[in-house]
C-alpha positions as CSV (number, residue, x, y, z in Angstrom):
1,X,-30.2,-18.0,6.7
2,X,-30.4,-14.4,7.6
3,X,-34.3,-13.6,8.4
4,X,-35.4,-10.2,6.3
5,X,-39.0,-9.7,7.4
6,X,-38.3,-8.9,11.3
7,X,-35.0,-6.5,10.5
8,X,-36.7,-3.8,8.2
9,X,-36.7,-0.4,10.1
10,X,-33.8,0.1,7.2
11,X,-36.4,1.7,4.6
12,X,-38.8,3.8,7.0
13,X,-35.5,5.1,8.4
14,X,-33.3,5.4,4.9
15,X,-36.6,7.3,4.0
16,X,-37.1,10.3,6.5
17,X,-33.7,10.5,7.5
18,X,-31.8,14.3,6.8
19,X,-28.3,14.0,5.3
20,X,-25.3,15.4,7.6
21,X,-22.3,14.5,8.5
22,X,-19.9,16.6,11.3
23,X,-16.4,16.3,10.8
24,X,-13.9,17.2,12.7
25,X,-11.3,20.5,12.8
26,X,-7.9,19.6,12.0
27,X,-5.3,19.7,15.0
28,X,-2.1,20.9,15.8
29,X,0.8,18.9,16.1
30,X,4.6,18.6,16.3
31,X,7.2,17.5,14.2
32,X,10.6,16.4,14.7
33,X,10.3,12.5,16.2
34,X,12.1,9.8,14.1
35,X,10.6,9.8,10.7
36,X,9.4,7.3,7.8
37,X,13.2,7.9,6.6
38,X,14.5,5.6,9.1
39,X,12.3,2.8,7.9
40,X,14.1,2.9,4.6
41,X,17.6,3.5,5.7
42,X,19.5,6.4,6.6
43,X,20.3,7.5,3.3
44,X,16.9,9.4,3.0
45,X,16.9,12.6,1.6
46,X,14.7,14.2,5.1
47,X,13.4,17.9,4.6
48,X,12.0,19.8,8.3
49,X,9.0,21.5,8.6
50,X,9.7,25.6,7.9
51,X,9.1,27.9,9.9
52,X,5.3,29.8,9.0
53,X,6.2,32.7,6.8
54,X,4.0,35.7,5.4
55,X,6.8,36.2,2.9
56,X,6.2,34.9,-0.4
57,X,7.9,31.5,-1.3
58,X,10.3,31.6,-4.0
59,X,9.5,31.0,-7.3
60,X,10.3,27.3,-8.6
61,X,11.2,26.1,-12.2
62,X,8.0,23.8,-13.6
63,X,8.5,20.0,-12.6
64,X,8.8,17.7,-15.3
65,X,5.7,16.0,-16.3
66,X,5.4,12.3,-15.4
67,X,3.8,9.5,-17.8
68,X,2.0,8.7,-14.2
69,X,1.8,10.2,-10.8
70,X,0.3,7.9,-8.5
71,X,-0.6,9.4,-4.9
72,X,-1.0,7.8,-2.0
73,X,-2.9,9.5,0.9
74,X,-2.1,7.6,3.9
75,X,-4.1,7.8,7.5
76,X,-1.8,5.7,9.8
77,X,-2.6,7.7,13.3
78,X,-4.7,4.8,14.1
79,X,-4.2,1.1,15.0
80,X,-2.8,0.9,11.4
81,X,0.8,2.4,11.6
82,X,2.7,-0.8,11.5
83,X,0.7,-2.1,8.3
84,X,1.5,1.7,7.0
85,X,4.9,0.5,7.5
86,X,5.1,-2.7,5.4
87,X,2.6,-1.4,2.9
88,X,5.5,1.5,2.7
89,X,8.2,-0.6,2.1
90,X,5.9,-3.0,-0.3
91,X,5.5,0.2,-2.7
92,X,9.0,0.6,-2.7
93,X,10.4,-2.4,-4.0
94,X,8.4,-1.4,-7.6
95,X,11.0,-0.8,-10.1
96,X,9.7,2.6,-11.1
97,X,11.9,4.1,-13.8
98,X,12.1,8.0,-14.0
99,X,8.6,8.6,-15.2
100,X,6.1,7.2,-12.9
101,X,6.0,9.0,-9.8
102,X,4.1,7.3,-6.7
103,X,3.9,10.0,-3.4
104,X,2.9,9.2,-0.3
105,X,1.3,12.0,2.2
106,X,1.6,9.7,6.0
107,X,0.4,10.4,8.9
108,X,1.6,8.1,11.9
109,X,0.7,7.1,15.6
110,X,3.6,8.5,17.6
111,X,2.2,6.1,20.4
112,X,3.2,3.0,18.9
113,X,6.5,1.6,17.6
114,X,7.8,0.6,14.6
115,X,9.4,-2.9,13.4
116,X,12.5,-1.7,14.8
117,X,10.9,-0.9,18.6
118,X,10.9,3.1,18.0
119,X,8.0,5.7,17.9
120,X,6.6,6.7,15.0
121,X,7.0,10.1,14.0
122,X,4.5,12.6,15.7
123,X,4.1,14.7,12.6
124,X,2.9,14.3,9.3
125,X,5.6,12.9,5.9
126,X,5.6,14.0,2.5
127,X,7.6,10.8,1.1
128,X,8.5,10.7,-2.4
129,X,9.7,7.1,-3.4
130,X,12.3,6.3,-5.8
131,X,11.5,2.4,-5.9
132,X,14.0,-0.6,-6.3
133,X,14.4,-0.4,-2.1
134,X,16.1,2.7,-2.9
135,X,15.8,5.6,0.3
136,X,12.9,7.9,-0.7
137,X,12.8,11.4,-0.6
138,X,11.3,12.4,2.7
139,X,9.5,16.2,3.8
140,X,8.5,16.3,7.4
141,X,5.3,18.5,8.4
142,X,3.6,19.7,11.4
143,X,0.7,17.6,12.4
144,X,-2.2,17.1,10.0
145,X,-5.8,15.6,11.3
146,X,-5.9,13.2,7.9
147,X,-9.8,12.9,8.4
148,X,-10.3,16.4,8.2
149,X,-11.5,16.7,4.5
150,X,-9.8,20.1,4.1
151,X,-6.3,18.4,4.4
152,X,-7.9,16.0,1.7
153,X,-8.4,18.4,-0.4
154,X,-5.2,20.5,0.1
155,X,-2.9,17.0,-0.1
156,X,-4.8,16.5,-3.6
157,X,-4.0,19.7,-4.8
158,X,-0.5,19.5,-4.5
159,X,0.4,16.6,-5.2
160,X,-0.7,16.8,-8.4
161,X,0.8,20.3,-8.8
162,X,3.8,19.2,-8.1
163,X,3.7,16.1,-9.6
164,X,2.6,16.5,-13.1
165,X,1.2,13.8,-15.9
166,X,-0.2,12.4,-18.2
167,X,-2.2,9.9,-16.4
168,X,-3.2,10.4,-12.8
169,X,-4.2,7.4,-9.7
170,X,-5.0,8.0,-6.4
171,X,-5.4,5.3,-3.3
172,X,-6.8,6.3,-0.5
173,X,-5.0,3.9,2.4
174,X,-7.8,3.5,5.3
175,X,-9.8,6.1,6.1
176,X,-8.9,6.0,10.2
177,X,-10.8,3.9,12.4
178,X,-12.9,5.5,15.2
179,X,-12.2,4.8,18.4
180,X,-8.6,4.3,18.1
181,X,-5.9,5.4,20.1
182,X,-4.6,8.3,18.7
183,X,-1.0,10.5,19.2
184,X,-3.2,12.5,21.7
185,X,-3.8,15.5,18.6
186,X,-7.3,14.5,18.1
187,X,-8.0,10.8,20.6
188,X,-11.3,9.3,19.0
189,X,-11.5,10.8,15.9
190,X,-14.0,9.6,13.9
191,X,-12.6,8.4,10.4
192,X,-14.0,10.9,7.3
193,X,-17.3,10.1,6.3
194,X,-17.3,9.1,2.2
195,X,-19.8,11.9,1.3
196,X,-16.7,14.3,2.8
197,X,-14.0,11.8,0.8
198,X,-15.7,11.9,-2.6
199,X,-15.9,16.0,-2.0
200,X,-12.5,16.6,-0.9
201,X,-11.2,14.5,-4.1
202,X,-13.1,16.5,-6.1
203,X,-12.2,19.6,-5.0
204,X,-8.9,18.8,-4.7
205,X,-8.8,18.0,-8.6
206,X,-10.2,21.0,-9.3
207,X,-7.4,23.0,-7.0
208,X,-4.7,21.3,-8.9
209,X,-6.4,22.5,-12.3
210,X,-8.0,19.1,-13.5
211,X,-10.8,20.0,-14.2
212,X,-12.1,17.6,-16.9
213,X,-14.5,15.0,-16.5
214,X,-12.8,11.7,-15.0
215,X,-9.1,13.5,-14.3
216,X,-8.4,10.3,-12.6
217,X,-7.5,7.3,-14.7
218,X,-8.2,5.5,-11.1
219,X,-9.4,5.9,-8.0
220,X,-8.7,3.1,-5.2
221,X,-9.8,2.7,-1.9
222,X,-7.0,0.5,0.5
223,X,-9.4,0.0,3.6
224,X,-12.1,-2.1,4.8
225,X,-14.8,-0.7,2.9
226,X,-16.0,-2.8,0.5
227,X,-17.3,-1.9,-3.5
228,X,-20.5,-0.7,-3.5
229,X,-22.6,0.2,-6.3
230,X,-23.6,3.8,-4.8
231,X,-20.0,4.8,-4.2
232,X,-18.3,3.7,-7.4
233,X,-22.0,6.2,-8.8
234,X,-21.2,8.8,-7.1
235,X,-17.8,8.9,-8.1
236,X,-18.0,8.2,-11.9
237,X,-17.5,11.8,-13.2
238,X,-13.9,11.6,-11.1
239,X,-12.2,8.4,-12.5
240,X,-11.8,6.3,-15.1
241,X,-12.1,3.0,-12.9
242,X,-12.9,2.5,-9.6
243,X,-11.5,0.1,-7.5
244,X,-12.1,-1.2,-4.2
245,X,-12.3,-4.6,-2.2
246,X,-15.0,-7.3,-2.9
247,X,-18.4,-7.3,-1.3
248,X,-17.4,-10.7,0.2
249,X,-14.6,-9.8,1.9
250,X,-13.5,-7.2,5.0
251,X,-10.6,-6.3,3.5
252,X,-7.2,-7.2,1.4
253,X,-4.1,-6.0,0.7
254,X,-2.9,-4.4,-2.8
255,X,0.1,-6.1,-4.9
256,X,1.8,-2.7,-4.9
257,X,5.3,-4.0,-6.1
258,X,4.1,-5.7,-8.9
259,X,0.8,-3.2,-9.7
260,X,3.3,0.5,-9.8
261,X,6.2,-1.7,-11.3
262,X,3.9,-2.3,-14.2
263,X,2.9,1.2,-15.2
264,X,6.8,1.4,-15.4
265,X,7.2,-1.3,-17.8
266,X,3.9,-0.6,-19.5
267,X,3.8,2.6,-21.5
268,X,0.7,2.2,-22.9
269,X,-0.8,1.3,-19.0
270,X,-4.4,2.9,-18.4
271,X,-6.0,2.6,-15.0
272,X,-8.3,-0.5,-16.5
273,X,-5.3,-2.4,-17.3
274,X,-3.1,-1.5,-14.2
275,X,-6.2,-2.4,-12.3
276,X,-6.6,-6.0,-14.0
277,X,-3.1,-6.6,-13.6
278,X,-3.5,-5.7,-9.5
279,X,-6.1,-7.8,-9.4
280,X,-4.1,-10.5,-11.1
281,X,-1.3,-10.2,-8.9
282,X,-2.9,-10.0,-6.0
283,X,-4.6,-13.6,-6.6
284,X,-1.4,-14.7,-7.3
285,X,-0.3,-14.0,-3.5
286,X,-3.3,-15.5,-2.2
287,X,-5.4,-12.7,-1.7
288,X,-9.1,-12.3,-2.9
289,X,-9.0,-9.7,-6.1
290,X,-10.0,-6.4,-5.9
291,X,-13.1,-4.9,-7.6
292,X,-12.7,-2.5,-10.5
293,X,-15.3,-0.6,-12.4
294,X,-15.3,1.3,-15.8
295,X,-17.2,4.3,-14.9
296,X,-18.8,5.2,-18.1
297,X,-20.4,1.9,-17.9
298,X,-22.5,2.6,-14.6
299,X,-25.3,4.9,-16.3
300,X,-26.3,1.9,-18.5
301,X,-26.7,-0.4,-15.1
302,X,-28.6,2.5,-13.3
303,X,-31.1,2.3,-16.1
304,X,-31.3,-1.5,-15.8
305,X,-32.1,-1.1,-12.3
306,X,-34.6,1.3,-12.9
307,X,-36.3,-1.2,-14.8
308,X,-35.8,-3.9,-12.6
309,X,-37.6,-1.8,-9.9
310,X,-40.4,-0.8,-12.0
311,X,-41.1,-4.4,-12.8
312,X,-41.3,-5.4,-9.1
313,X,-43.4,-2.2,-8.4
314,X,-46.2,-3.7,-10.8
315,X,-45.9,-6.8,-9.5
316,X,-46.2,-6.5,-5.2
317,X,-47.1,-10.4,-5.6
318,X,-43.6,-11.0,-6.3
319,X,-41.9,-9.3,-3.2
320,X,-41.8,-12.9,-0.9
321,X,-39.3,-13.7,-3.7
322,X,-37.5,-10.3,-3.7
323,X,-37.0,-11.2,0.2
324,X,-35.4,-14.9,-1.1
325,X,-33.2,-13.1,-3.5
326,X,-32.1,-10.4,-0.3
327,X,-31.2,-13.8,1.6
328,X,-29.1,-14.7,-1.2
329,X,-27.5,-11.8,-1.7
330,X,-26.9,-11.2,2.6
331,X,-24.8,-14.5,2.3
332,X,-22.0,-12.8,0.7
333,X,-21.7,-10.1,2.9
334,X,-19.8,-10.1,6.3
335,X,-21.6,-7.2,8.1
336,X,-24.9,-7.1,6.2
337,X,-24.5,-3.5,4.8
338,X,-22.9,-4.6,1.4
339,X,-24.9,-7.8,-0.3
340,X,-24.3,-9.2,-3.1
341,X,-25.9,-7.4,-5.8
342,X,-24.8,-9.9,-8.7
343,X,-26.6,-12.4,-5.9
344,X,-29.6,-10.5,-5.8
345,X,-30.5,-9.9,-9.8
346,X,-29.8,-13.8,-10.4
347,X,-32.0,-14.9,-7.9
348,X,-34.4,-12.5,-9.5
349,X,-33.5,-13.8,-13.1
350,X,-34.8,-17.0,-12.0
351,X,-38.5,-15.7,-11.7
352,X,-39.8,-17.6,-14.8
353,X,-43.4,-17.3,-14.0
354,X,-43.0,-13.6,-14.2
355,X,-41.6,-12.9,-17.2
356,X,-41.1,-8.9,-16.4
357,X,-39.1,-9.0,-13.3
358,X,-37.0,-12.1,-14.1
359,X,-36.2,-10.3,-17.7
360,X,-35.6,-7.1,-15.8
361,X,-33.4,-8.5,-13.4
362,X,-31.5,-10.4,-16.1
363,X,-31.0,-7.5,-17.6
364,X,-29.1,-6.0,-14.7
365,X,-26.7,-9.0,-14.4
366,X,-26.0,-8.3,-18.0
367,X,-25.3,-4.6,-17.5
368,X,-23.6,-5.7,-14.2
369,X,-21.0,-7.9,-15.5
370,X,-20.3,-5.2,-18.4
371,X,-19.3,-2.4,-15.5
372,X,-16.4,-4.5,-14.1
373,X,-13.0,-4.3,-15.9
374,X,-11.7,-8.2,-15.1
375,X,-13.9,-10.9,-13.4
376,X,-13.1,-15.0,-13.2
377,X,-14.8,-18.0,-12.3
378,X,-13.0,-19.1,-9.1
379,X,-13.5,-15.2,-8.0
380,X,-16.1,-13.3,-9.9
381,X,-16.2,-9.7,-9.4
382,X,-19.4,-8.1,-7.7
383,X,-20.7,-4.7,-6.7
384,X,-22.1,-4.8,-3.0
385,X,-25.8,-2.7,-2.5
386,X,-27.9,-1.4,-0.1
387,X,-31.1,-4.1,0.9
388,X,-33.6,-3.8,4.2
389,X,-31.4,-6.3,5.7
390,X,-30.9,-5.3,9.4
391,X,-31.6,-2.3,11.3
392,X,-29.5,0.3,11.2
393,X,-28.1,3.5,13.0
394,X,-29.2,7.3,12.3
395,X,-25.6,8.3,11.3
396,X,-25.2,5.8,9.0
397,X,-28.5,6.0,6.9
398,X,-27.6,10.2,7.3
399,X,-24.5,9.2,5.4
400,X,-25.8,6.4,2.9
401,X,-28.4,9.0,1.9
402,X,-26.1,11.4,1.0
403,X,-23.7,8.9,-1.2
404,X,-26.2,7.1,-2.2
405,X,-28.0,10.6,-4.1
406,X,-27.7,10.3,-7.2
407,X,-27.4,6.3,-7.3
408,X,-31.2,6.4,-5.6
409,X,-32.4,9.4,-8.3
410,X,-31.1,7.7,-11.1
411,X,-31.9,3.8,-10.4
412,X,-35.5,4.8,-8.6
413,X,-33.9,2.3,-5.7
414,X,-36.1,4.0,-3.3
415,X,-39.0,3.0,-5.2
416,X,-37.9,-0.8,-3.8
417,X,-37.2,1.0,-0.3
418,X,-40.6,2.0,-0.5
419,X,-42.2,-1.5,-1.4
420,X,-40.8,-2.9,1.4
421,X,-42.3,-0.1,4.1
422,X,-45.5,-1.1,2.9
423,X,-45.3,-5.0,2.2
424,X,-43.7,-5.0,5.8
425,X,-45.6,-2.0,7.9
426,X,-45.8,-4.3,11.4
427,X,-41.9,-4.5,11.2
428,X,-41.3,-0.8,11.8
429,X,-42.0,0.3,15.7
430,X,-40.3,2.9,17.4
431,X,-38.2,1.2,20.6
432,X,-36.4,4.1,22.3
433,X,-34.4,1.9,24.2
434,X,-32.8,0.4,20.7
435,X,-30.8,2.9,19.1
436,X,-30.0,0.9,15.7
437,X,-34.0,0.7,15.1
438,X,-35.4,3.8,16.7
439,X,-37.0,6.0,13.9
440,X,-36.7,9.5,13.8
């Protein structure tokens, strides 16, 4: 069992560490290598980059409105090109019907090849898919830097513009991975931090004119990061549902054939229901479901947590059991950053002998299992949340403070951050030779 009492420099440094985040400029590139096109077949529809004009572009008839767009923003100049490529081809074989349009913006690692032993392209692709295996529409571009949050934004913007609807998703697949190799545009890039994500997609609504609360009807997240509670928060005035991998595992595929071939079939399909069918589908294939969260339901659990950590605040004699439930809950987690939150309120239901916390805490498994939009036995769905596990680097409690805003305003979570500092004040010295537990 993990041991909580000698790893707690998390709170003194989540406490008096400034938000920031430096992100990259985006690079220059070429264009013109073998494209995504080939991957499909020749029969691609392939569009070159155009020359930069000053000239004003040509004025273009309204596109038809879709009953769903569905865009994919794709960071594949990484390690990740070849699982770009299947995931690619996966989305394609959805029988999509005229009125469900799924986009892909990709962005590929010239240095490695594809399935058939060839480069990937150098620039960025545009790729509209027409589903059934069909060749989809391809538009090559000059070289995009995919973490730089301005591209985000931009990519957003017009796919939505050009892609009108009535109901709008967007999956964001991986978010890079530092350290990668790279095309040589922009070696060891750091991938965008989610502060910068959950900015560029709102800005990028608002660019496109959607404006309203929730303009998503979903918002996924195809990449190793797992649901957590602050992150679906912090994104609840942007989608309807939230969806992203468990807490308990590092990461699993999407059943995008059967999941976009549904909102085709479906008429009446919202982003709950093509989320519980995903999630369905994706057990069938083997694969641990994904998370999903109704967004309007997370105010009601950030009040429940408030008064979960108001009841432990009264009662310091009961933090050696909030430590047993933060043991419980750092079992379900692979890297200790996202425990088990459902973990950690059960344990803390079981406090009989202290009537407040253990109702508190019951409370918040109640309001819990109300957020999630399907759940089973075999795999019950669960939010992951930030404990004083394990120590911790600068950057990463610079960017957990910033996400984490309004969750920690809203919840009083730092009020339990705080509890901690104090029940544990030998724990926190200042090693200059350890950079994960050095405070600032």
């Amino acid at each position: 069992m993990r041991t909580v009492a000698a790893r707690l420099a998390l709170p003194a440094l989540l406490l008096s560490t400034a938000a920031g985040c430096t992100v990259g400029a985006p690079a220059a590139g070429t264009a013109g290598s073998p494209g995504v096109d080939d991957l499909f077949g020749s029969a691609s529809a392939v569009v070159e980059p155009e020359p930069v004009s000053s000239s004003p572009s040509p004025s273009r008839p309204a596109p038809a409105k879709a009953r769903w767009t569905v865009f994919v923003y794709a960071n594949g100049d990484n390690g990740r090109s070849p699982a770009l490529e299947a995931e690619l081809a996966e989305m394609n074989r959805a029988r999509l019907g005229e009125d469900v349009a799924v986009v892909v913006f990709a962005d590929w690692n010239a240095g490695l090849t594809d399935s058939r032993g060839r480069h990937y392209p150098s620039g960025s692709e545009w790729i509209s898919l027409r589903g059934g295996g069909a060749a989809p529409i391809v538009q090559r571009e000059h070289e995009k830097d995919f973490d730089d949050p301005a591209v985000l934004r931009d990519a957003i913007a017009r796919a939505f513009e050009e892609h009108p609807a009535d109901h709008y998703g967007f999956i964001m697949w991986s978010r890079g991975e530092a350290g990668d190799t790279q095309d040589g545009t922009r070696a060891g890039a750091a991938a965008m931090s989610t502060p910068a994500t959950i900015g560029a997609v709102r800005e990028g609504l608002a660019k496109a004119g959607l404006t309203g609360e929730r303009a998503l009807d979903m918002i996924g997240f195809d990449s190793y990061a797992p649901a957590r509670v602050e992150v679906a928060y912090a994104m609840r005035d942007v989608a309807r549902v939230y969806i992203a991998n468990p807490a308990s595992v590092d990461g699993t595929t999407w059943a995008y054939a059967d999941a976009l071939g549904f909102l085709a079939e479906n008429r009446s399909a919202t982003g709950a229901s093509f989320a519980a069918f995903e999630a369905e589908a994706g057990q069938a294939l083997g694969a641990r479901p994904h998370v999903a969260i109704h967004t309007e339901k997370l105010e009601s659990l950030a009040d429940a947590t408030s008064s979960l950590v108001h009841a432990i605040a009264m009662r310091p004699d009961v933090l050696p059991r909030v430590v047993a439930a933060i043991e419980v809950a750092a079992e379900a987690s692979p890297d200790g950053r996202s425990p088990s939150y459902r973990r950690f309120a059960s344990k803390l239901a079981e406090t009989a002998d202290v009537p407040s916390v253990a109702i508190a805490a019951e409370n918040v498994v109640t309001q819990l299992a109300a957020t999630f939009v399907q759940t089973s036995a075999d795999a019950p769905a669960d939010l992951g949340i930030t404990l004083p596990l394990s120590s911790i680097s600068p950057a990463w409690a610079a960017e957990y403070l910033e996400t984490a805003r309004d969750w920690r305003a809203a919840s009083g979570w730092d009020a339990l951050l705080t509890s901690f500092e104090a029940y544990f004040p030998e724990d926190h010295t200042d090693d200059p030779d350890d950079e994960t537990s050095t405070l600032p």
